[in-house]
Every structure is written in structure tokens, then in C-alpha cells.
N, C-alpha and C positions, 0 to 999 in steps of 0.2 A: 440809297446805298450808304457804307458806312466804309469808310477807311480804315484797315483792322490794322491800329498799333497796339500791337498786344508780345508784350515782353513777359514772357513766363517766368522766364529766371527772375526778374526783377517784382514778383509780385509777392504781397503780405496780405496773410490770411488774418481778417480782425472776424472772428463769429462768424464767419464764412462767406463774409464780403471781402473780393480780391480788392485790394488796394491795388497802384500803383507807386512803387518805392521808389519814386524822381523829390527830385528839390526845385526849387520854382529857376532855377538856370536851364535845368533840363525839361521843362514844360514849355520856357522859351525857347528852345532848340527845337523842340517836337512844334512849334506854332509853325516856326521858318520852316522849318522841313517842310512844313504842311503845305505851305505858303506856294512853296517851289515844285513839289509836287505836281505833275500833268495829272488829272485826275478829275473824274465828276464826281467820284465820293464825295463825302464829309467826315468832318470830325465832330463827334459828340461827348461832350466832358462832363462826370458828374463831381459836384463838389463837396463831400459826405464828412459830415459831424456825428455824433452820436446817436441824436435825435432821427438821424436820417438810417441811420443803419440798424436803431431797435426798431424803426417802423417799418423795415424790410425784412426783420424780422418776422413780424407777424402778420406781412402781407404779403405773400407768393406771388401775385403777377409783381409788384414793384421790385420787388428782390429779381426777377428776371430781366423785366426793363434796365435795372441799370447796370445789372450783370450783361447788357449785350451794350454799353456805352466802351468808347475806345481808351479813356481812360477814365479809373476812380483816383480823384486823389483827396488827401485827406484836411480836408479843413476845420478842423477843430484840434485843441488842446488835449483834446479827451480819448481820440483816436492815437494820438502821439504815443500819451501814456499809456494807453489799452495795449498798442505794442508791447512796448518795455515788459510788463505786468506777462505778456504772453509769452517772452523772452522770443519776439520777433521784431526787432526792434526798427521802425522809419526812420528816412534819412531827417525828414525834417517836415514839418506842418506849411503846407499851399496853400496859406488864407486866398479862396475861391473871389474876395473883393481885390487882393492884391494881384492874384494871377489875371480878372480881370484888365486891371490898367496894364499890365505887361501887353496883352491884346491890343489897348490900345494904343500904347506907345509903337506896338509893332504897324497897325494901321497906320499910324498918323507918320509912320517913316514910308510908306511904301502908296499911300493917298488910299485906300482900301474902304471898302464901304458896308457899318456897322448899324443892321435896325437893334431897336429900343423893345421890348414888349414888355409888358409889366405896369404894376402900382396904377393908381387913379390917372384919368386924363391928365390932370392940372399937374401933377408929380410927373407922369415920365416927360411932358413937355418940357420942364423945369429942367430936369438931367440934359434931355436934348440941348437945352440954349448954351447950359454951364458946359457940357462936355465940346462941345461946338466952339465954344471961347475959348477953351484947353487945346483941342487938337483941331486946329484951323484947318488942312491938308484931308481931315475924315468927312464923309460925307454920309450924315444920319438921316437916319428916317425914326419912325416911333409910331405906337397905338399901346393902347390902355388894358392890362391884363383882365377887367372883368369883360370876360367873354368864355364863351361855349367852346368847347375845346373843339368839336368842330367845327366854329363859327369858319364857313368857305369865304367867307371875305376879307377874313384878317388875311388867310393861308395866301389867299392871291395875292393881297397886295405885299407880301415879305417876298412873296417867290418874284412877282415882277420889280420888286428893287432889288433882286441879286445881290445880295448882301455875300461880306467876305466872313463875317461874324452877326451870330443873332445871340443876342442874350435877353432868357429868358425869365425873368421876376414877379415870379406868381407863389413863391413857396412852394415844396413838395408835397405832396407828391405832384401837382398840377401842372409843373413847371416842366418834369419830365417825362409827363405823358405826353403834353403837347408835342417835347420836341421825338417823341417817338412816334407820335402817329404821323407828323406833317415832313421830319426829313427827307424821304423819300421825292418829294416838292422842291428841293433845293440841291445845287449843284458846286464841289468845291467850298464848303461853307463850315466853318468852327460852330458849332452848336452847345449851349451852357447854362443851365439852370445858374441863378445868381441872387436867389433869395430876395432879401432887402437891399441889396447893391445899390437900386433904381432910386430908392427913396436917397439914401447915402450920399450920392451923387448928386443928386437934384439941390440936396441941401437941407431936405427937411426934418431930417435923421442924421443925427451925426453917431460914428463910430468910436468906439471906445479908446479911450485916451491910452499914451503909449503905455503909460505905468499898468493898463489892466490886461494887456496884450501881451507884454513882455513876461508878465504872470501868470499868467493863463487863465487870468480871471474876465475874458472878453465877456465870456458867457454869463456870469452874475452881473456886470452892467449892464446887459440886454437885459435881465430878470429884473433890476431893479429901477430902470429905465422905461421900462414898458409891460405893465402887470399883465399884459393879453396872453406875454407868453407865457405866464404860470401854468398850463395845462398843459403848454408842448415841453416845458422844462420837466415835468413829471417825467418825461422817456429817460433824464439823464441816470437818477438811482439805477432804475431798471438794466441801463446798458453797463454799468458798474457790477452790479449784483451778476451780471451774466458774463462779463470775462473773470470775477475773481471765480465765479463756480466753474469756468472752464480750466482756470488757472490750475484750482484745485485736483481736479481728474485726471490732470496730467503727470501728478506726485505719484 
């Protein structure tokens, strides 16, 4: 089950993925709320950059998968601007690493308990001990995202730690398939794709310095940083070239 926060008025059309139009005060509001909530739903949040929404593009189940998440909100630079350009313009960009620690500072007030899934054995153990030294009060668990998406042994052992929060870092589309087929397993629970977070955390990956964030240039540090992503950067032209032709057709 899924707990449907779904604010119509409040939503932005980017290429015909509904965003959510919150700023990360109101995504912490919506955590607590959740928090306090009686409820066996869940919350499932996806966190969409460009990359993620030209590949939803031209994949129709993924495009539905995230279109039934409770909120999309937009983490990238590139979503921000696709707004403006569409003269639909976001309150402000939810970097999905920053909305993470908001999660966790909200656990680590309330003792709440967060698995790990994601990145190589040796890396999410790693996030595990660092985030463990950070928020002493949270209590982790963890396993290693190469797995079968329906591996039943992972699914048990998340569903038997009752986790308050699962964050899941396998890259999409994988990341939110998982958490679409195995939700229904978990009860009262924040659900969240989170990319490379896992590694980030851990320490083995660091995030882009403030000057390239503040810029909007996070994205070409990750390209120049790590040539693997050269092939998933190719979505960025493409997602460009299709709001300025949407832009267009609206003259």
C-alpha cells in the first residue's frame, strides 16, 4: 500500500512528468506528517533529474512506475531550469542526497530505524559504520544492491527489520523497480531511490564541492569525475532538445 500525498494544485508538468512543487522545509513537513500518521501505508519518493525523466520518456512502464510514487520531486539543476523555460516555474531544487539527511536527522530525533540497500558489500557497510557514528539514536541495518530484484531473501530480511526508512542505491531504473514490486512487504515505511548517495556516505565518493552546486554545474563534476557516466550524460542534450521543442509549440 502506498499513502497517497498527492497535491494536484501543487503540481508541475516537466514533459509530462508530474513533479511535485514543495521545497525541502515542505518535504520535511510531509516526513513528520508521515511519521505521525496511524497508518500501514507507505511513503514512496522518487528523486528525478533529467536523466531520469528522458528515460521515462522512452520507457512506458517506468514512466508509470513513478507516476504512482507519492511524491516526484526534482533533483537536478536541469529540472529547475526546464521549468522556467516551460514558464512553469519550481519553487526550488530537492537535491534527493540533501533530502536524504533531512530523513535522517528526522530518525535520529525520534530513534527510528533506517536499512541501507545498495552499492558493493564493502561500500554500504562503510556508509553503515560512518552514518552509525553520525546518528548514534538510528538504528541500521544494510545488504549490497547486486541482487535479483526478486532476490526473496533480501525482501525478508528489510521486511523483518521494520525499518522507518529504506533507501534504495542501485541507479534507476532498478532502484525503483525494487521499491515497486517489494512495498506492498512493508508497513508505515518512507521508500526512496538515492542513486549514488550510498557510496557518498560511505566516503568513497565525494559530492561536488559547494562552488559546482551553487552553479548548477553538480552534473559536469560527476561527468568529469567519473567517465562511466558518459553514456548516461548523453540523456542530458536530448532532455534539453525536448523542452525547448515543447517550448516552441506553445508560441
Amino acid at each position: 500500500m502506498s499513502i497517497q500525498h498527492k497535491h494536484k494544485q501543487n503540481k508541475v508538468d516537466i514533459l509530462s512528468v508530474q513533479f511535485d512543487n514543495v521545497t525541502m522545509d515542505e518535504m520535511k513537513e510531509a516526513v513528520m506528517h508521515f511519521r505521525e500518521t496511524d497508518t500501514t501505508d507507505n511513503m514512496f519518493v522518487v528523486t528525478a533529474n533529467p536523466e531520469i525523466v528522458d528515460y521515462a520518456l522512452d520507457d512506458r512502464s517506468y514512466y508509470d512506475l513513478i507516476s504512482e510514487a507519492d511524491y516526484i520531486i526534482p533533483d537536478g539543476s536541469g529540472i529547475i531550469q526546464a521549468g522556467r523555460i516551460l514558464g512553469t516555474p519550481l519553487k526550488e531544487r530537492v537535491p534527493g542526497i540533501e533530502f536524504m539527511a533531512k530523513c535522517l536527522e528526522i530518525a535520529e530525533r525520534y530513534h527510528q530505524r533506517v536499512f541501507l540497500l545498495g552499492a558493493s558489500e564493502a561500500v554500504v557497510a562503510k556508509a553503515k559504520q560512518e552514518l552509525q557514528h553520525r546518528y548514534p539514536h538510528v538504528t541500521f541495518d544494510a545488504h549490497h544492491g547486486y541482487i535479483d530484484l526478486k532476490d526473496e531473501q533480501v525482501v525478508r530480511k528489510v521486511s523483518k527489520f521494520n525499518p522507518d526508512y529504506v533507501f534504495v542505491g542501485m541507479g534507476y531504473p532498478k532502484q525503483e523497480q525494487w521499491i515497486k514490486q517489494h512495498r506492498h512487504r512493508l508497513q508505515h515505511t518512507l521508500l526512496m531511490g538515492v542513486g549514488g548517495s550510498i557510496e557518498i556516505y560511505s566516503g568513497t565518493k565525494k559530492r561536488a564541492p559547494l562552488f559546482f552546486r551553487k552553479t548548477n554545474l553538480e552534473w559536469f563534476y560527476r561527468l568529469i569525475t567519473d567517465w562511466k557516466r558518459m553514456a548516461r550524460m548523453r540523456r542530458l542534450p536530448r532532455f534539453v532538445s525536448k523542452v525547448f521543442r515543447k517550448r516552441l509549440k506553445r508560441k
